[in-house]
DRENDO-1510 file (C-alpha; in Angstrom, 1 decimal, always signed):
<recs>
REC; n; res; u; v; w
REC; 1; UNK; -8.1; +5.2; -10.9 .
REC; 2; UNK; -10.2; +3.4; -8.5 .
REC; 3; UNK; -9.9; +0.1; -9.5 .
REC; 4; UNK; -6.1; +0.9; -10.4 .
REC; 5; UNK; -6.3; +1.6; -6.4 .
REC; 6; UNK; -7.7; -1.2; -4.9 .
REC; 7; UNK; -5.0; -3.5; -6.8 .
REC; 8; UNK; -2.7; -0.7; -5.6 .
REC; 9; UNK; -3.6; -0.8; -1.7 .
REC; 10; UNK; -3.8; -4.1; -1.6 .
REC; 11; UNK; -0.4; -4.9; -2.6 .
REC; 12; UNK; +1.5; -2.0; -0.9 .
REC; 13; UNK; -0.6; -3.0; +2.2 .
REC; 14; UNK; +0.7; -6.3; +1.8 .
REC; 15; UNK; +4.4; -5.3; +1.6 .
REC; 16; UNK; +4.3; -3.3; +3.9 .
REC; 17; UNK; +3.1; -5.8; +6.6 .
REC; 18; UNK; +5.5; -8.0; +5.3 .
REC; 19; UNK; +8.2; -5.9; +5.8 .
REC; 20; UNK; +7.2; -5.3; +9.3 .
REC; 21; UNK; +7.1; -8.6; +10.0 .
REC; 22; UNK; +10.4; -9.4; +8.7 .
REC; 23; UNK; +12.1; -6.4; +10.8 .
REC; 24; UNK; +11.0; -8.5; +14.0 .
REC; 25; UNK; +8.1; -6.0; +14.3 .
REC; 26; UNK; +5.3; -8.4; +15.3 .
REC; 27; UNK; +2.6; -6.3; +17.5 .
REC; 28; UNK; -0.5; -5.2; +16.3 .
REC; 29; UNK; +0.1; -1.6; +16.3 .
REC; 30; UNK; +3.3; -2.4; +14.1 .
REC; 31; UNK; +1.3; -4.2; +12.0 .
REC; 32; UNK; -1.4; -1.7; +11.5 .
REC; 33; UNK; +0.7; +1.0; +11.0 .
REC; 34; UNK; +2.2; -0.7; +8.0 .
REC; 35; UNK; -0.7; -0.9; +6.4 .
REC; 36; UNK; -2.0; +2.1; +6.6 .
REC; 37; UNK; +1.3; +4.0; +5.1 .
REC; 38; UNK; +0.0; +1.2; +2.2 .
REC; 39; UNK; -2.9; +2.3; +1.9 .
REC; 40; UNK; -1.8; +5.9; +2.2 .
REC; 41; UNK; +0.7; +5.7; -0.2 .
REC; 42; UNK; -1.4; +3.8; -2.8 .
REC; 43; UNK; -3.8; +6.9; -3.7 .
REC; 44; UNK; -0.5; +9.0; -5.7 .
REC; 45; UNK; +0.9; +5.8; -7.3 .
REC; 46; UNK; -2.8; +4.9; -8.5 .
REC; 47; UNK; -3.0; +8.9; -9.5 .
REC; 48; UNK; +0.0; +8.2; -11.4 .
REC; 49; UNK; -0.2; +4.8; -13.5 .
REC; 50; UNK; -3.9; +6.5; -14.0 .
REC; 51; UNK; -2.6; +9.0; -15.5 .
REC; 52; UNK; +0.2; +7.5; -17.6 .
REC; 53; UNK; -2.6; +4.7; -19.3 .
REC; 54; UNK; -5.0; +7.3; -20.2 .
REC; 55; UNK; -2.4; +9.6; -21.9 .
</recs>
């Protein structure tokens, strides 16, 4: 799950700051925000594809 999750963060960190960018929202707390509802959101979508490779 862990490794699952640092893929996982990454990349929903990323989209999320991406999107927040592209909505015009361009300070740092914006920004930081973003990726922490990544990074948040990462742990039960690693849980999950986890769980659905290991059976």
């Amino acid at each position: 799950m862990m490794i699952i999750f640092s893929m996982a963060s990454t990349s929903l960190m990323g989209v999320g700051i991406v999107a927040a960018l592209t909505m015009g929202m361009v300070t740092l707390k914006a920004i930081l925000v973003a990726a922490a509802v990544g990074f948040v959101a990462a742990i039960p979508v690693s849980w999950f594809v986890a769980r659905q490779i290991t059976g």
